[in-house]
Backbone as JSON, one array per atom type, in Angstrom:
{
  "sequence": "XXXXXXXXXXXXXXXXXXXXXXXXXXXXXXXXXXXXXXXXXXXXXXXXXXXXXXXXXXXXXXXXXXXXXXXXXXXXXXXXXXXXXXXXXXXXXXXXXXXXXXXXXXXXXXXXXXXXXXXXXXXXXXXXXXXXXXXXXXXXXXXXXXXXXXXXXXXXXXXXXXXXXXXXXXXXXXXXXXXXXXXXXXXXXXXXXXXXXXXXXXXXXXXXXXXXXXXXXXXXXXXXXXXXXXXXXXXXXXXXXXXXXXXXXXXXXXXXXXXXXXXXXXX",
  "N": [[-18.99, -6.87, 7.17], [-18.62, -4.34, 5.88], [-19.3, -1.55, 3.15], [-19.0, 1.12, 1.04], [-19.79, 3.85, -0.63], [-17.87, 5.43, -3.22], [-17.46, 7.99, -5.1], [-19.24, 7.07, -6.57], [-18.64, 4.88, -7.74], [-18.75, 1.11, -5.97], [-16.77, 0.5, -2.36], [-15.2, -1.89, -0.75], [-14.69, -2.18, 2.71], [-12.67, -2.42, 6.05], [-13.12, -2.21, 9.32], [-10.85, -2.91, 12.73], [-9.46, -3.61, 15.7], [-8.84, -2.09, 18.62], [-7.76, 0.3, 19.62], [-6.96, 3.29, 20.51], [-5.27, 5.34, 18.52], [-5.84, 5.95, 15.39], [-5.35, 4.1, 12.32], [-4.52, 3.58, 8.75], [-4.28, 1.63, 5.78], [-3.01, 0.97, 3.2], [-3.04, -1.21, 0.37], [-1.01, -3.33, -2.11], [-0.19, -2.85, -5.29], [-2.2, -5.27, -7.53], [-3.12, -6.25, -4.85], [-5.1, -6.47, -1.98], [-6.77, -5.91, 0.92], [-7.02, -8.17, 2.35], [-4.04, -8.86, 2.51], [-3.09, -7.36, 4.43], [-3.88, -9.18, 6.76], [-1.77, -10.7, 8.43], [-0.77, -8.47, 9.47], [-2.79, -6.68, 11.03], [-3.45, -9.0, 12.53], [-1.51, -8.46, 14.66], [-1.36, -5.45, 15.53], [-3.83, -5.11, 17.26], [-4.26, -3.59, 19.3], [-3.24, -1.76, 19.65], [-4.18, -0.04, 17.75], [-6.76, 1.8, 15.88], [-7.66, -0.31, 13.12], [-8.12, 0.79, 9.55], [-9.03, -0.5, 6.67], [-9.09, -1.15, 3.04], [-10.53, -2.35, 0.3], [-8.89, -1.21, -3.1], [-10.95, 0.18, -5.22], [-11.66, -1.67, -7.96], [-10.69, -4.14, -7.0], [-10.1, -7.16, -4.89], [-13.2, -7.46, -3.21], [-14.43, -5.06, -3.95], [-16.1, -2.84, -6.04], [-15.64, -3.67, -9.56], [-14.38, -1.91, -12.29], [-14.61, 0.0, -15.43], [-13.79, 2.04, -16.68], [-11.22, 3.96, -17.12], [-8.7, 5.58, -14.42], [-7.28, 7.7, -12.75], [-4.05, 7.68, -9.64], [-5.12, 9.92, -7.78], [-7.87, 9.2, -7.34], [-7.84, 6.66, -6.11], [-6.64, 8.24, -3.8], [-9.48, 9.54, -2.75], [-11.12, 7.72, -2.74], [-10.23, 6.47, -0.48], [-10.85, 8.84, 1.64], [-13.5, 8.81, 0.93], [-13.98, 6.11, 2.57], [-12.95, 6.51, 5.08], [-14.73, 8.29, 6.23], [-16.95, 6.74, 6.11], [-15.9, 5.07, 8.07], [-16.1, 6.41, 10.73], [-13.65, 7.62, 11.2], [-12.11, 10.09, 12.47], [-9.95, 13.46, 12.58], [-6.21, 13.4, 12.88], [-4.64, 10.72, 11.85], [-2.45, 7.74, 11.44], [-0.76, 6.73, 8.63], [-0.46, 4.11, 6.07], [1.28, 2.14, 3.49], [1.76, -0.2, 1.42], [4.22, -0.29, -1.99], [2.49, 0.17, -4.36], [0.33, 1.24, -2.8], [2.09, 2.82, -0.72], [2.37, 4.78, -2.79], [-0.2, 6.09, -2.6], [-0.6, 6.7, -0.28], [1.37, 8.6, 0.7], [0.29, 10.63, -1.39], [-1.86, 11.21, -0.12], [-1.37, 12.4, 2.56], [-0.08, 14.24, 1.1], [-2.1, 15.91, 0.22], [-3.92, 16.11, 2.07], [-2.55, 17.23, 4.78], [-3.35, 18.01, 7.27], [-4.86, 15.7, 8.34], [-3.05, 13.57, 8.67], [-1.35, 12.33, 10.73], [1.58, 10.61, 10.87], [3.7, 8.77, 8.37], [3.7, 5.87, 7.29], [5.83, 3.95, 4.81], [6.27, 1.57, 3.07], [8.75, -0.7, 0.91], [7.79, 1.56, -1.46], [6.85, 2.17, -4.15], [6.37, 5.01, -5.56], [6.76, 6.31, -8.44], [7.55, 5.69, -11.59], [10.36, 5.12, -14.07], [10.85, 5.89, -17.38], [10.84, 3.15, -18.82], [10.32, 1.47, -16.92], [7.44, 2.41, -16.71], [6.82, 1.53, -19.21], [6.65, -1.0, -19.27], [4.61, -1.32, -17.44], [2.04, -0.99, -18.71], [2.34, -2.66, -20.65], [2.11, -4.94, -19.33], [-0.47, -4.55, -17.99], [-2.05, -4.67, -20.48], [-1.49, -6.99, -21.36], [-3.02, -8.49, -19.28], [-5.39, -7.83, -19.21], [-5.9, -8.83, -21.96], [-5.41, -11.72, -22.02], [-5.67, -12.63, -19.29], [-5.03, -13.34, -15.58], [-3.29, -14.83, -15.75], [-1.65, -14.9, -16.97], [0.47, -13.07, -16.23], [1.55, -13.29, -13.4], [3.53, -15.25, -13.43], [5.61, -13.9, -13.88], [5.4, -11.12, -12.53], [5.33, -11.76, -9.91], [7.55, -13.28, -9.4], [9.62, -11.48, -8.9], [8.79, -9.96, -7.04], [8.14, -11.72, -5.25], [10.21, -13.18, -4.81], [12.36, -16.82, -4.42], [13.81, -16.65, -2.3], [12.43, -14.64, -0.75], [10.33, -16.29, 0.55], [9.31, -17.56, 3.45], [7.19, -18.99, 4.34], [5.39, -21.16, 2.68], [3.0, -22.06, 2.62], [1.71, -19.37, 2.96], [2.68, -18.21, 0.87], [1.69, -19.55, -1.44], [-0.87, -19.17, -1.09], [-1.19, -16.21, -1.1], [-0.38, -16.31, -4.16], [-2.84, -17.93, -5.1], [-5.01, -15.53, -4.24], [-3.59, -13.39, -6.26], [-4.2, -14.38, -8.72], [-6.8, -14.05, -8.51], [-7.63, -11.74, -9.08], [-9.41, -9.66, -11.08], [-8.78, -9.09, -14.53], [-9.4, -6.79, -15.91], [-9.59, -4.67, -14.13], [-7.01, -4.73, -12.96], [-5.38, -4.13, -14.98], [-6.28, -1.62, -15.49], [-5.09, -0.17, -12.67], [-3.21, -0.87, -13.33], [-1.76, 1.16, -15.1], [-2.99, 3.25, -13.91], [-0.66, 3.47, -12.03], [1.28, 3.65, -13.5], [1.05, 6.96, -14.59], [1.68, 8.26, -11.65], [1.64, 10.66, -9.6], [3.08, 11.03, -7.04], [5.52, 10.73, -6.44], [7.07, 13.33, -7.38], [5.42, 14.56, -5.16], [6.92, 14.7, -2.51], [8.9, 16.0, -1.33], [6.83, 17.86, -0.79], [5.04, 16.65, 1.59], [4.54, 17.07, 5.18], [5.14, 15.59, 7.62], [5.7, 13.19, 10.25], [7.96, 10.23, 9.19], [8.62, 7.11, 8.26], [10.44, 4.99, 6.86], [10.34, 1.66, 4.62], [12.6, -0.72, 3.62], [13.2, -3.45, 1.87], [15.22, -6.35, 2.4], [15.79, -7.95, 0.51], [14.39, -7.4, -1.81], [13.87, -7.25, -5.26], [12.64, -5.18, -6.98], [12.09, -2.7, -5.64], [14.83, -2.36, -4.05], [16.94, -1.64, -1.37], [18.83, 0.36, -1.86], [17.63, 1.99, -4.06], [14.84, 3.02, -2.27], [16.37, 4.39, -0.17], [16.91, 7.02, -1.24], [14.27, 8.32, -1.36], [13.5, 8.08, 1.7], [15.31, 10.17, 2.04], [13.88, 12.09, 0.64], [11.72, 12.94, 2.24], [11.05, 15.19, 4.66], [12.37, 14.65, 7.66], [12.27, 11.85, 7.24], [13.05, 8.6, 7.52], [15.13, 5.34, 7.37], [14.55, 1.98, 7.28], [15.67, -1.37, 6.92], [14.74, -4.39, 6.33], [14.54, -8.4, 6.85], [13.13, -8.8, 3.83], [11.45, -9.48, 1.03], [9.54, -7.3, -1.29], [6.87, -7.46, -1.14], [5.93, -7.06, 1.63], [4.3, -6.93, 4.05], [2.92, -9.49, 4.14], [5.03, -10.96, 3.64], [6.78, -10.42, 5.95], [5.37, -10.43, 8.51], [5.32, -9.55, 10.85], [7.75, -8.28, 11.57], [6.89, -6.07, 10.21], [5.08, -5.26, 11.44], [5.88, -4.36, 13.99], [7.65, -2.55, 13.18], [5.55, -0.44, 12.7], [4.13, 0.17, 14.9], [6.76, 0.85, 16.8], [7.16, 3.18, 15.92], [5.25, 4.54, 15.46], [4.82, 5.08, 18.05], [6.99, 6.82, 18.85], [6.72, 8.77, 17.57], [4.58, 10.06, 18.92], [5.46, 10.11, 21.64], [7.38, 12.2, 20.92], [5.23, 14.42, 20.27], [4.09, 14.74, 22.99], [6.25, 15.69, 24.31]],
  "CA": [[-18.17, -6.58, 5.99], [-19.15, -2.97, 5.23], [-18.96, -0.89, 1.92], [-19.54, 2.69, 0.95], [-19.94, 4.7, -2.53], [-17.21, 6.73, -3.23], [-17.43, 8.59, -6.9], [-20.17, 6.11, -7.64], [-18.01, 2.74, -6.8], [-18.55, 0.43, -4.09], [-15.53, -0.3, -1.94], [-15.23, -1.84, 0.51], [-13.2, -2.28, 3.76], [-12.55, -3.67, 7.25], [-12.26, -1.33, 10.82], [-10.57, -4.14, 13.19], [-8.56, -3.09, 16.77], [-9.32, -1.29, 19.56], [-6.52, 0.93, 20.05], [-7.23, 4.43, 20.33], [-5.02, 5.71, 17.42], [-6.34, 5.26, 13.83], [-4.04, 3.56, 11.12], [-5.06, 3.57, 7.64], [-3.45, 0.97, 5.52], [-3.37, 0.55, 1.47], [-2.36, -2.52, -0.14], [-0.02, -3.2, -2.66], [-1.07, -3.64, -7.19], [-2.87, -6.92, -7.38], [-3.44, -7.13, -3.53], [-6.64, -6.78, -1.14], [-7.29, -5.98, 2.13], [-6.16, -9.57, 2.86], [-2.34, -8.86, 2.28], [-2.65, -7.01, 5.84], [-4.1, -9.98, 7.48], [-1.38, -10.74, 9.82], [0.02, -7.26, 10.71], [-3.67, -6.19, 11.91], [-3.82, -9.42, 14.37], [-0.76, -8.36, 15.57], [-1.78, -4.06, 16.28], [-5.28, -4.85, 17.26], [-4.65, -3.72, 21.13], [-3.08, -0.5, 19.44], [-4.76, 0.92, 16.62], [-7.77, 1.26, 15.32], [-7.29, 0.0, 11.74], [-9.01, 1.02, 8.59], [-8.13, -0.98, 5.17], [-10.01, -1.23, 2.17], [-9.9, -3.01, -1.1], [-8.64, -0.09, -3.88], [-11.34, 0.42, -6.43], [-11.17, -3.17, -9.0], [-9.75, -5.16, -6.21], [-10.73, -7.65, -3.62], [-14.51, -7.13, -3.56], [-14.44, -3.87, -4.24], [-16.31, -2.57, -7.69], [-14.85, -4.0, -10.83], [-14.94, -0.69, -13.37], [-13.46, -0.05, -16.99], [-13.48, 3.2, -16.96], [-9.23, 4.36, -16.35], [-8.82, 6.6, -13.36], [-5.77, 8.37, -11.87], [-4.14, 7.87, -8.41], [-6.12, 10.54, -6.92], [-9.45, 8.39, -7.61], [-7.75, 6.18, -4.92], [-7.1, 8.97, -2.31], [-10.79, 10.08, -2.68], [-11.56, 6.83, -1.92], [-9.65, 6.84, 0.9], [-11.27, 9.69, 2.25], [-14.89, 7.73, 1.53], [-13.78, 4.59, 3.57], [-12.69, 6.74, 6.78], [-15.67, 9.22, 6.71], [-17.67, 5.97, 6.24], [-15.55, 4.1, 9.06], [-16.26, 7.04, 11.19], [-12.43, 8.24, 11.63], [-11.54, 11.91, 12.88], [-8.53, 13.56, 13.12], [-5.15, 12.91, 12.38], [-4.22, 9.36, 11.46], [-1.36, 6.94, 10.58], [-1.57, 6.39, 7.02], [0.85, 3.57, 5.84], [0.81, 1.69, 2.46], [2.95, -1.13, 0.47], [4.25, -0.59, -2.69], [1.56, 1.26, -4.75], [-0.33, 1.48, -1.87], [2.6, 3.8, -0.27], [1.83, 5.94, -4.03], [-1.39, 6.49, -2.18], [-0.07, 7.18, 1.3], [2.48, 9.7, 0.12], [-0.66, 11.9, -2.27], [-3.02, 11.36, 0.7], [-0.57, 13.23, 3.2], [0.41, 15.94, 0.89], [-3.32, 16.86, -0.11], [-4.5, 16.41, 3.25], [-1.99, 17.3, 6.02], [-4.05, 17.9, 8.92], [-5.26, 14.4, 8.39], [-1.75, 12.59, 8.86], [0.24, 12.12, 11.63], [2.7, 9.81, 10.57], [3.53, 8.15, 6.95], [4.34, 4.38, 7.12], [6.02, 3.98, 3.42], [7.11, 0.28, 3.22], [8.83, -0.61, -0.38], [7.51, 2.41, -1.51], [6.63, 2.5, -5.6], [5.96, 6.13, -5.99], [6.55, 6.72, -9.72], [8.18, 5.03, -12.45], [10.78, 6.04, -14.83], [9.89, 5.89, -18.71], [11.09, 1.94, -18.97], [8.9, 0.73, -16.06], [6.09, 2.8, -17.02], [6.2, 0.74, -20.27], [6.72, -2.25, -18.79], [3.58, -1.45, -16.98], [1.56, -0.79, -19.91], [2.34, -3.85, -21.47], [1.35, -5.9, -18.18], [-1.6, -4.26, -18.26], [-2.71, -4.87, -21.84], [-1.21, -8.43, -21.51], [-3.79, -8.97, -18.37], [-6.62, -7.59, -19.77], [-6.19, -9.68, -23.14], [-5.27, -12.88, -22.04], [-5.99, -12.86, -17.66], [-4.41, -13.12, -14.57], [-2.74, -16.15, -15.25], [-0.7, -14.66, -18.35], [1.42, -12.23, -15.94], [1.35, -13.89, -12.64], [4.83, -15.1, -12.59], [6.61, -12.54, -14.12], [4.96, -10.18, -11.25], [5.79, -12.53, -8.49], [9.19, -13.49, -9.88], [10.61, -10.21, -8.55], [8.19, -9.36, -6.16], [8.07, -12.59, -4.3], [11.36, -14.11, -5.05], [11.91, -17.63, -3.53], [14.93, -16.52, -0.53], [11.6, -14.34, 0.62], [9.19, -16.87, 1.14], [9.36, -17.98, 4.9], [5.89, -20.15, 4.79], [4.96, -21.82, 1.4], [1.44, -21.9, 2.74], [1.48, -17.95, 2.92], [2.95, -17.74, -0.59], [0.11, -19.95, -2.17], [-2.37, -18.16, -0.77], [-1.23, -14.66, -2.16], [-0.72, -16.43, -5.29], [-3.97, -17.98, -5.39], [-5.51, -14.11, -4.58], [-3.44, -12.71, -7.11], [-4.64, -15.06, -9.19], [-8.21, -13.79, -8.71], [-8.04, -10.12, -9.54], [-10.0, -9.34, -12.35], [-7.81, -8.86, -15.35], [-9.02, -5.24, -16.5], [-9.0, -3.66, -13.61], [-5.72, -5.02, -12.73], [-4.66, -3.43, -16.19], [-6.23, -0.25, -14.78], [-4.4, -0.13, -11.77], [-1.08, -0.81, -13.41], [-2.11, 2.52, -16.14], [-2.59, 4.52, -13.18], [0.46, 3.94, -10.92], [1.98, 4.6, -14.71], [1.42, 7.82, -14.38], [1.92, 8.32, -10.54], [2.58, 12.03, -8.84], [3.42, 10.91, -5.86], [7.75, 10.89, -5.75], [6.89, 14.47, -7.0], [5.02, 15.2, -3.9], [7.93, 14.03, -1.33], [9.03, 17.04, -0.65], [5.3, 18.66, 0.46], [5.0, 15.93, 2.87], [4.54, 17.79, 6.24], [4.85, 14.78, 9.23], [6.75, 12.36, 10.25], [7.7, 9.24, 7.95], [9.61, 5.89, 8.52], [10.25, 4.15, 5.15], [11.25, 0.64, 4.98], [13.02, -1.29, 2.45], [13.26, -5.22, 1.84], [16.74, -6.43, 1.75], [15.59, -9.16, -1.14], [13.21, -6.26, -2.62], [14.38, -7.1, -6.68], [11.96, -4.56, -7.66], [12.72, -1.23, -4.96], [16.03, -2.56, -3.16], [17.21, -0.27, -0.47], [19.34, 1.78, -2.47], [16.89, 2.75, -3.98], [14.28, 3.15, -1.14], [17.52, 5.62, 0.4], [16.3, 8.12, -1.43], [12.74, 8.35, -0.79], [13.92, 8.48, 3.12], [15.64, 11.6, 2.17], [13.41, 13.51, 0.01], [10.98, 13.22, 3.3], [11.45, 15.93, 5.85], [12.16, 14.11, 9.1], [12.31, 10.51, 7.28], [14.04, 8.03, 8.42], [14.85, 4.27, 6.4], [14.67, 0.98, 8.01], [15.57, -2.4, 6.38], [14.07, -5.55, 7.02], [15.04, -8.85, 5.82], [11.87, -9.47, 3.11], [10.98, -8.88, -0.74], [8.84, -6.56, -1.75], [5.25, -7.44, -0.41], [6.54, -7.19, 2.74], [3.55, -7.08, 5.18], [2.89, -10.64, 4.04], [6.46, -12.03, 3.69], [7.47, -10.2, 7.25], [4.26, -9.24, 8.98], [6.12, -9.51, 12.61], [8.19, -7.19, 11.38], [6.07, -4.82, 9.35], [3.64, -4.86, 12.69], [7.0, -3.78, 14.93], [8.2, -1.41, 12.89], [4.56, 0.42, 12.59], [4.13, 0.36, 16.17], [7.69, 1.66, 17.09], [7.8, 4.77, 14.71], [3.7, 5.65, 15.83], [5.27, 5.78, 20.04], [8.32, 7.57, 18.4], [5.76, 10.08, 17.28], [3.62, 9.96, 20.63], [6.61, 10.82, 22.77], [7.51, 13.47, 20.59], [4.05, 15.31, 20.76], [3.87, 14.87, 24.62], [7.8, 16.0, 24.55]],
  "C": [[-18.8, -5.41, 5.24], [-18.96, -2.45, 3.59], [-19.46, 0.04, 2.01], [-19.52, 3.35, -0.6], [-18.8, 5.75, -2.0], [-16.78, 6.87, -4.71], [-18.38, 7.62, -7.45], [-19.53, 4.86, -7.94], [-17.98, 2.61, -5.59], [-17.28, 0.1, -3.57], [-15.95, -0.94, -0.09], [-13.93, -2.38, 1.42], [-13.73, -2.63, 4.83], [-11.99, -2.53, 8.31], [-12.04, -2.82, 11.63], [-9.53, -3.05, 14.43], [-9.27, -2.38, 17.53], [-8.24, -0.01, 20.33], [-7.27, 2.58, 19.66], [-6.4, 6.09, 19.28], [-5.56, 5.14, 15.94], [-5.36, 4.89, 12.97], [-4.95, 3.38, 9.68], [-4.25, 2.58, 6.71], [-3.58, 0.07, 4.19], [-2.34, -0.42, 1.13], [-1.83, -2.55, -1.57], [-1.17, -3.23, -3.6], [-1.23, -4.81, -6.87], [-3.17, -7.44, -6.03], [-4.95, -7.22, -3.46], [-5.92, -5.85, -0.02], [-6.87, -6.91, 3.27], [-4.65, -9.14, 3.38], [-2.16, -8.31, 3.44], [-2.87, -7.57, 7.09], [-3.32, -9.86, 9.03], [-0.51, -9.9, 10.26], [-1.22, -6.61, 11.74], [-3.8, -7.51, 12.98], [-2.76, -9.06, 14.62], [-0.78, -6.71, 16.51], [-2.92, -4.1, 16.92], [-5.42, -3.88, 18.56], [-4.4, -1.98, 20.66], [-3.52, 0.63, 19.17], [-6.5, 0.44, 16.76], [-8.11, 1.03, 13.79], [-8.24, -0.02, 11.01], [-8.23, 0.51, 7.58], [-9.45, -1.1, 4.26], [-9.76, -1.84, 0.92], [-10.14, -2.05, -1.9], [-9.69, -0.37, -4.68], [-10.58, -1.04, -7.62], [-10.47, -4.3, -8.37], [-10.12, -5.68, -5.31], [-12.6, -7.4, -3.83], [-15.24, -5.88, -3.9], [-15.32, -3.72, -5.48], [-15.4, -2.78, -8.65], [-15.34, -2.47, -11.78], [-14.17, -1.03, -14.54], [-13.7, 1.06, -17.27], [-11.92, 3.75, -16.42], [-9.91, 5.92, -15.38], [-7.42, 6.41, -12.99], [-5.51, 8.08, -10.09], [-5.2, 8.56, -7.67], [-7.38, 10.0, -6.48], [-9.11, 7.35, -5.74], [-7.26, 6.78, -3.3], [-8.2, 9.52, -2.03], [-11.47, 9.09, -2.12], [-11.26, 6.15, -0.94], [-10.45, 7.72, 2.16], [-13.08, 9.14, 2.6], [-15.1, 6.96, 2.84], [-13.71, 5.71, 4.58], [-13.23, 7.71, 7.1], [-17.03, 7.83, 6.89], [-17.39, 4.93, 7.73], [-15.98, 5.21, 10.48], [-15.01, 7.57, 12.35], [-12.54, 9.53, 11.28], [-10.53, 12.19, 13.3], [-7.87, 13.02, 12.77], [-4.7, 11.26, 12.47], [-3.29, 8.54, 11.15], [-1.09, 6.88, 9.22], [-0.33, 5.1, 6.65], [0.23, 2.57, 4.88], [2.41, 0.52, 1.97], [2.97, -0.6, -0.83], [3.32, 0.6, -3.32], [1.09, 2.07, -3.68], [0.74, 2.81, -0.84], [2.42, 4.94, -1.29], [0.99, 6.76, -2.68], [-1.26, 7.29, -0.84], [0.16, 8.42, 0.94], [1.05, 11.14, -0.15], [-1.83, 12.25, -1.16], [-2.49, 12.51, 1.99], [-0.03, 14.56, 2.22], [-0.93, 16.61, -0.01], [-4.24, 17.15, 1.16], [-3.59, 16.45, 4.58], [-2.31, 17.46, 7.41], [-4.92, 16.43, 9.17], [-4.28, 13.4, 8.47], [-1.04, 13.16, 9.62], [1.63, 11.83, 11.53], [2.13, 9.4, 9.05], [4.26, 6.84, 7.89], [4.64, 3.96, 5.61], [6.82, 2.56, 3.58], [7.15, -0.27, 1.12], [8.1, 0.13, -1.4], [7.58, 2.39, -3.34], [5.9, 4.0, -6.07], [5.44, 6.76, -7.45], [7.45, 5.75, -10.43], [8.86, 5.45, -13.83], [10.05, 5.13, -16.43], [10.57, 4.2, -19.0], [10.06, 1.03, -18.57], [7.9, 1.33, -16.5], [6.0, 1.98, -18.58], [5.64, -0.58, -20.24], [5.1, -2.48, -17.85], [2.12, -1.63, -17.55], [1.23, -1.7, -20.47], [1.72, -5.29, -20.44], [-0.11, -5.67, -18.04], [-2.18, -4.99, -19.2], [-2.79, -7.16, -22.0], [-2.0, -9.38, -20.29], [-5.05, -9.1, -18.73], [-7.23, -8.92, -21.41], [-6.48, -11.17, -22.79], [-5.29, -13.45, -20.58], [-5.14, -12.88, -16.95], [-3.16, -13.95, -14.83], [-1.16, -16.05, -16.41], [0.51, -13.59, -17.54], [2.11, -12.32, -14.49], [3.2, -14.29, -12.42], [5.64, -14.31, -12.53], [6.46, -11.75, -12.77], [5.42, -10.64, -10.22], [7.22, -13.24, -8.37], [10.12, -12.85, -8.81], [10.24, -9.99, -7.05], [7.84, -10.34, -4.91], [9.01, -13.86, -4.65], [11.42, -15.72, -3.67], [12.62, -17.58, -2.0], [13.54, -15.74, -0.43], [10.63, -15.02, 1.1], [9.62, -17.8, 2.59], [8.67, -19.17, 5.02], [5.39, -20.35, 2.93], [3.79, -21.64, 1.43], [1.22, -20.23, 2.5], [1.64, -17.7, 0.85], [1.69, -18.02, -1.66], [-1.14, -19.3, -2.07], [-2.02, -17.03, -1.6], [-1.13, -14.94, -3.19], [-1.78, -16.9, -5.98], [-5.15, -16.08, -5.65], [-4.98, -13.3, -5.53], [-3.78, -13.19, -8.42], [-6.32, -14.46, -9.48], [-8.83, -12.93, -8.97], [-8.52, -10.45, -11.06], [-9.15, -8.66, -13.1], [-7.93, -7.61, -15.82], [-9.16, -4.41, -15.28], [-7.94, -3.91, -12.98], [-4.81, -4.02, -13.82], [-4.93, -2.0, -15.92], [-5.29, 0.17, -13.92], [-2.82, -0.25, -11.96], [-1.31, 0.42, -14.01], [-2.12, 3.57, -14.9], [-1.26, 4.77, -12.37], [1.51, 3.96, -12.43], [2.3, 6.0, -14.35], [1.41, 8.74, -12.92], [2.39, 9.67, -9.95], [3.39, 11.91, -7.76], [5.5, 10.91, -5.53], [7.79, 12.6, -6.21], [6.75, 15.49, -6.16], [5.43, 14.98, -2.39], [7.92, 15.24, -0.6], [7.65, 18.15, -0.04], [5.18, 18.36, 1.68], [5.3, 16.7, 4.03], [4.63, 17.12, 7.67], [5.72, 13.77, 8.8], [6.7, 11.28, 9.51], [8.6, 8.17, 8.67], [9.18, 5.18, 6.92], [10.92, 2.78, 5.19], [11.9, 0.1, 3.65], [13.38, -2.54, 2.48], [14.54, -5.8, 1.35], [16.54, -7.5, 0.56], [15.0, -8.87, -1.83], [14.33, -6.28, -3.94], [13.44, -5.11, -7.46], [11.85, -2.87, -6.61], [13.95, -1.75, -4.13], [16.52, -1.2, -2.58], [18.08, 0.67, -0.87], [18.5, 2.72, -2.84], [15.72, 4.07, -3.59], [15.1, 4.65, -0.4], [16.59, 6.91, -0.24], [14.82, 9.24, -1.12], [12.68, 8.75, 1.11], [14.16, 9.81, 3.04], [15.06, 12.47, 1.64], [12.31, 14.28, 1.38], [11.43, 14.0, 4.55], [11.33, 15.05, 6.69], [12.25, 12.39, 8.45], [13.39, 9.69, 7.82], [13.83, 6.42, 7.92], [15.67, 2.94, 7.55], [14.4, -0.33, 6.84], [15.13, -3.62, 6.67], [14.05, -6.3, 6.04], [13.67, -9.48, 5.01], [12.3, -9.27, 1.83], [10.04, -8.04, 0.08], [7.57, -6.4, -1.01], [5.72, -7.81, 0.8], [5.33, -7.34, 3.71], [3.07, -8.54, 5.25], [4.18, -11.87, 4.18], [7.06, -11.77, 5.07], [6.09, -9.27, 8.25], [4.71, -8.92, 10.29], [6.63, -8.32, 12.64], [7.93, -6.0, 11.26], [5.13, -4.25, 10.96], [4.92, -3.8, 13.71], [6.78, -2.69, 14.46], [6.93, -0.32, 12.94], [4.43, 0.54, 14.05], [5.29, 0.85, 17.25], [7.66, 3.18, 16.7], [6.02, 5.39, 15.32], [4.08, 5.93, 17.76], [6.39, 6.22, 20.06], [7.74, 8.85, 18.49], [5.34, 10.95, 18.58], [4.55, 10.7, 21.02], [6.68, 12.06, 22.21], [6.6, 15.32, 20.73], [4.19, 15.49, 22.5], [4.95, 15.94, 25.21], [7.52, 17.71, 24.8]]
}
């Protein structure tokens, strides 16, 4: 169970697979590392995956100092000089974690192959960004336990839960994030560049969208397909935290769209 300094926080993360492509793979606000459990046993033969818990999350360094997206593509770049990945890569993220995807591909393009953008939270207009604000403040004051359903209300409605046991669990771990940097982490994907930086994006993309997703529903999602040169939007029936509510799925679809790619190069 490794870790590395990046900007003077520890994070840490998990290489797992033996597959001779690399996948990179950021987890949603309030996840882990965990939340990709069972899409990495299902690529292991494929990839070789790299995940990490974001800065305040999972075992990662707790801080209280606020930091911007970018903080978490820098530490991106830590983890997979520390995992000892070269060359172009997968990159694919939930939710925030696609934020991250998205800024990591259009500051480093010779380092992404493919985007994997699954319910994709890029930016937020001036409503949600309040609404985020106030989740924040209302985590930090009074803990995890004060925002917990609201968050999972939307985001893990009850038509998406498949396995009850799965659900408890992510609500126990969301349960366990530390309340200010949870409030961090909502402050930064506040102010979020990333639906800005669609159109930079230089490689191929597959975006998915969760047909019971309250909180990006595929209309939405549509768009985000199209600002991406070459994207291309696939629905699948989940909510929101989709690699947990449909990891079968989530594992397919990442492993279709990276020998979509393949062919194409060889082509």
């Amino acid at each position: 169970m490794p870790w590395c300094n990046a900007s003077g926080v520890s994070i840490r993360y998990e290489v797992a697979g033996s597959g001779d492509r690399p996948l990179l793979l950021a987890h949603e606000l309030g996840g882990s590392l965990r939340s990709w459990d069972a899409v990495v046993a299902e690529l292991g033969d494929d990839f070789t995956i790299v995940r990490w818990d974001q800065r305040g999350s999972g075992l990662s360094e707790k801080t209280v100092a606020p930091y911007d997206m970018r903080a978490h593509v820098d530490d991106l770049e830590a983890v997979r000089a520390a995992a000892g990945i070269s060359g172009p890569c997968f990159v694919g993220g939930v939710a925030a974690g696609a934020a991250i995807a998205v800024i990591y591909a259009a500051s480093r393009p010779a380092d992404c192959e493919g985007l994997i953008l699954c319910a994709p939270a890029l930016g937020v207009d001036p409503a949600r960004r309040g609404y985020l604000l106030e989740r924040a403040n209302d985590a930090a004051r009074a803990g995890m336990r004060a925002v917990v359903e609201r968050s999972l209300e939307r985001s893990y409605p009850p038509l998406a839960v498949r396995s009850p046991a799965a659900y408890h669990e992510y609500r126990a771990r969301f349960l366990s994030n530390d309340p200010v940097s949870y409030g961090l982490a909502n402050a930064a994907l506040a102010s979020s560049p990333a639906l800005d930086l669609l159109a930079s994006v230089d490689c191929p993309a597959v975006v998915a969208a969760g047909r019971l997703d309250m909180l990006r529903p595929p209309e939405q999602v549509k768009s985000v397909a199209a600002a991406v040169a070459g994207g291309r939007l696939e629905v699948l029936d989940c909510g929101h935290i989709m690699q947990v509510q449909a990891p079968l799925e989530v594992a397919t679809l990442i492993r279709t769209f990276a020998g979509q790619v393949q062919r194409k190069l060889e082509a």
